[in-house]
Phi, psi and omega in degrees: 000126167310151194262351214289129169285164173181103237247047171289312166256147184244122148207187181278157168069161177252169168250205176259330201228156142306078185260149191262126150215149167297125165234174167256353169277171178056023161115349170090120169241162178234150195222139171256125139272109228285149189293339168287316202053074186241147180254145182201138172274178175228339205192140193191149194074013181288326159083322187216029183318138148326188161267145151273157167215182161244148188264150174300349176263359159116353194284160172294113128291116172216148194254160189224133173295297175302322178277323171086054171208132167226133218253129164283103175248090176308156184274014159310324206092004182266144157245171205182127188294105180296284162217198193260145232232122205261335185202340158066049156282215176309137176219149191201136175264164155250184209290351190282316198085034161286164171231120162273182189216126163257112197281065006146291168282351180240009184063019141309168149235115117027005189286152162232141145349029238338006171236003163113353204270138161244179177182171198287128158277317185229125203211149170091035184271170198217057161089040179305157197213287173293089201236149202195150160234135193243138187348322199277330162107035216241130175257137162277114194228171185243127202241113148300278227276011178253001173054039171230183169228134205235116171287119190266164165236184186315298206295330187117005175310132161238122185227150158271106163262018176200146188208160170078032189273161166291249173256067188307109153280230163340130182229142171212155172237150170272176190290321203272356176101004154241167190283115186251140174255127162268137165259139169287307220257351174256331190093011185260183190230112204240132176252155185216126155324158174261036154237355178122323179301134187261121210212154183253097171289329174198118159301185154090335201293171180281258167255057190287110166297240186282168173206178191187147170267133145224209198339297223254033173097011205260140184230136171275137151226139185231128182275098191286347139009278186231357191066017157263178174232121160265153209244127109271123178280175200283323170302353160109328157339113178262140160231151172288071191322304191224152144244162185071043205250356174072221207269060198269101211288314185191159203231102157211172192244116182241132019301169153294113185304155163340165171278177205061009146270350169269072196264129183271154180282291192264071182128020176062345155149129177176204190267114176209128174249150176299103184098311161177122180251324161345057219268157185269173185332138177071019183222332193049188196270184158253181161247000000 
């Protein structure tokens, strides 16, 4: 990993965790931010970095859209082409070390292997996006143009477990097992119970993406909107982390929560553009 300062996030204070984030400014970068809070890139030229996710040996996983890849950043400092990235969305691990993917453009899910082999998890999804795994080993995905959100079981079983959504982006589950949605298109933040009630943890954002949980319960978000990242404390109390932070693709925090605390952000993980990058079916984002 590169050693290069670089000055995408500003804030006060220190953290518990290391947080990784992606952007599409500044030529696509990827940035590690140290728990001291000193900044280092990790990754520069990328033009369209993704979703991320951490692997259980600590290494970085991050997929690049244009390159059609997903790159391995060991905590050695080596990289290494993990396999070939069909559309380089949303990525989330399971308790196995499979890596999934959400294929955004091709209405796929993904899995590869731990050695890099992939094969179809899923198919006929409508603008998968956002991908989590919950305590139970159950995958989650955010369907943008069907405005639902959709549960896998280990085998590939599919049920819908939220409909009548706006824009679903981002996913994240907190320690108590429930699930949080960035909505685009209402500007809210809606947490659901693990029977399904749905509730509104925080209104008003702009455009709200990626998100992330970290160590100590506090949820990241970034409104590509206006170009902060916002701090929630569990009580829904917002403060400003960073401002000006631009196009922020995706979010995660290491260590890593439980699985199924690794919800991307970005594109949750996901796909994210500045204002609505987002394209309806067949169209994808722009820059």
């Amino acid at each position: 990993m590169a050693g290069v300062g670089a000055a995408l996030l500003v804030s006060a204070g220190t953290r518990a965790d290391t947080m990784f984030v992606s952007t599409w400014d500044d030529g696509g970068k990827i940035y590690r931010n140290n728990p001291d809070g000193t900044q280092t890139i990790v990754d520069s030229g990328l033009y369209t970095p993704t979703g991320m996710a951490l692997g259980a040996d600590g290494s970085l996983y991050a997929a690049n859209r244009d390159s059609g890849v997903i790159t391995r950043y060991a905590p050695d400092g080596s990289t290494s082409q993990f396999g070939v990235s069909p559309s380089g969305f949303g990525l989330a691990f399971d308790t196995s070390g499979n890596l999934f993917e959400a294929d955004y453009f091709g209405g796929n899910i993904y899995k590869f292997s731990p050695n890099g082999i992939y094969r179809v998890f899923s198919t006929g999804l409508y603008g998968p996006f956002g991908l989590a795994f919950n305590r139970a080993g159950d995958l989650f995905e955010s369907d943008i143009h069907s405005g639902r959100i959709y549960e896998f079981t280990p085998a590939g079983g599919q049920s819908v477990f939220a409909s009548g959504l706006g824009e679903p982006f981002g996913l994240a589950f907190n320690a108590a097992g429930d699930l949080f949605e960035a909505d685009g298109q209402t500007g809210n933040i809606y947490r659901f119970t693990t029977s399904g009630d749905r509730s509104v943890f925080a209104q008003g954002l702009s455009d709200p993406f990626a998100m992330a949980f970290d160590s100590t319960g506090d949820l990241y978000v970034a409104d590509i909107g206006v170009g902060d990242i916002y701090q929630f404390a569990p009580d829904g109390t917002r403060t400003t982390f960073a401002s000006g932070v631009g196009t922020v693709e995706s979010i995660v925090f290491e260590p890593a929560p439980e699985p199924g605390v690794l919800g991307l952000l970005g594109l949750g993980g996901g796909l994210l553009v500045l204002g609505r990058r987002v394209g309806r079916r067949g169209e994808g984002p722009s820059r």
